[in-house]
C-alpha positions in Angstrom: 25.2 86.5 -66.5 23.1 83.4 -65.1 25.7 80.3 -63.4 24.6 77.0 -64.3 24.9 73.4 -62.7 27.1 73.0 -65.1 29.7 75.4 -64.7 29.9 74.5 -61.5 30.0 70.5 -61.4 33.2 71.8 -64.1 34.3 74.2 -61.7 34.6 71.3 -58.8 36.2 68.6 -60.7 38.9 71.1 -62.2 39.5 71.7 -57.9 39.9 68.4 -57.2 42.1 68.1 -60.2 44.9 70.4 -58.6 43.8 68.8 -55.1 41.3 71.1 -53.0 40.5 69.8 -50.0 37.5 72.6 -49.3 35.9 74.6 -51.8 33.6 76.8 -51.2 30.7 79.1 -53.3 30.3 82.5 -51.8 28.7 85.6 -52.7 26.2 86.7 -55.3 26.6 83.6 -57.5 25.3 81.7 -54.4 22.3 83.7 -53.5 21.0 84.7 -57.2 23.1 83.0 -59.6 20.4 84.1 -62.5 21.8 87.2 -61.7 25.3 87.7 -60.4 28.2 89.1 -62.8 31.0 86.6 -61.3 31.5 83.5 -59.3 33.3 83.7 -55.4 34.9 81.0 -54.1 37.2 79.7 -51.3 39.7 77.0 -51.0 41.5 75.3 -49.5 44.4 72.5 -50.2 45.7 74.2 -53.0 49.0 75.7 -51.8 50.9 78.9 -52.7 50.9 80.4 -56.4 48.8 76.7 -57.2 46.2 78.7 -56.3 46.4 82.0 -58.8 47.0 78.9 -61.3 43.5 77.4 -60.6 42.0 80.9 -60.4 43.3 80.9 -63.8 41.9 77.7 -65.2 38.9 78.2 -63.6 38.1 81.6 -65.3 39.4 80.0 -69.1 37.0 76.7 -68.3 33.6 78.7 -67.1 34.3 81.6 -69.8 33.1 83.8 -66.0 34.8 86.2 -63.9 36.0 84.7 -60.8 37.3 85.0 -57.1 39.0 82.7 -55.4 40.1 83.0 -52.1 42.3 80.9 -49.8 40.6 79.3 -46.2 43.8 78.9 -44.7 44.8 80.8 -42.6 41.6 81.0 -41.1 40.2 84.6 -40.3 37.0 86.4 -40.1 36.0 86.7 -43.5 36.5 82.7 -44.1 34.8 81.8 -41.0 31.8 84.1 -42.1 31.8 82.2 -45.6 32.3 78.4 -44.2 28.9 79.7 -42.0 27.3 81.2 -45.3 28.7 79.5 -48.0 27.6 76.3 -49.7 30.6 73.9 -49.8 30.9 72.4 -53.0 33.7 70.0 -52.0 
């Protein structure tokens, strides 16, 4: 399944929309989006079951498997993908 542009200008503005602070693209859609299966991201200022609610919308608005992970708290898994990751917000 190839990511577009696209799907991910939709993916940030629907992030904003419930009021992420960070968002981040991880993962295979980030290093061969012509190729990966789903979509990983992180995020951050979207707070408690908010998040399983974008998660959610997310999946419905890209018609795409999806991750999403929160940055806070911070441990060694976020830290690696704020060093790896591209930040999209």
């Amino acid at each position: 399944m190839a990511f577009s542009q696209n799907q991910f200008d939709k993916i940030t503005l629907l992030a904003k929309n419930y009021g992420a602070t960070r968002l981040i693209l991880f993962g295979s859609a980030l290093d061969n989006p012509e190729t990966a299966r789903d979509i990983d991201l992180a995020c951050d200022g979207v707070p408690g079951w908010k998040l399983y609610e974008l998660a959610a919308r997310l999946e419905e608005e890209i018609n795409a498997p999806l991750d999403l992970v929160p940055l806070t708290p911070p441990n060694r898994f976020t830290q690696l993908i704020e060093r790896r990751g591209r930040r999209l917000i």
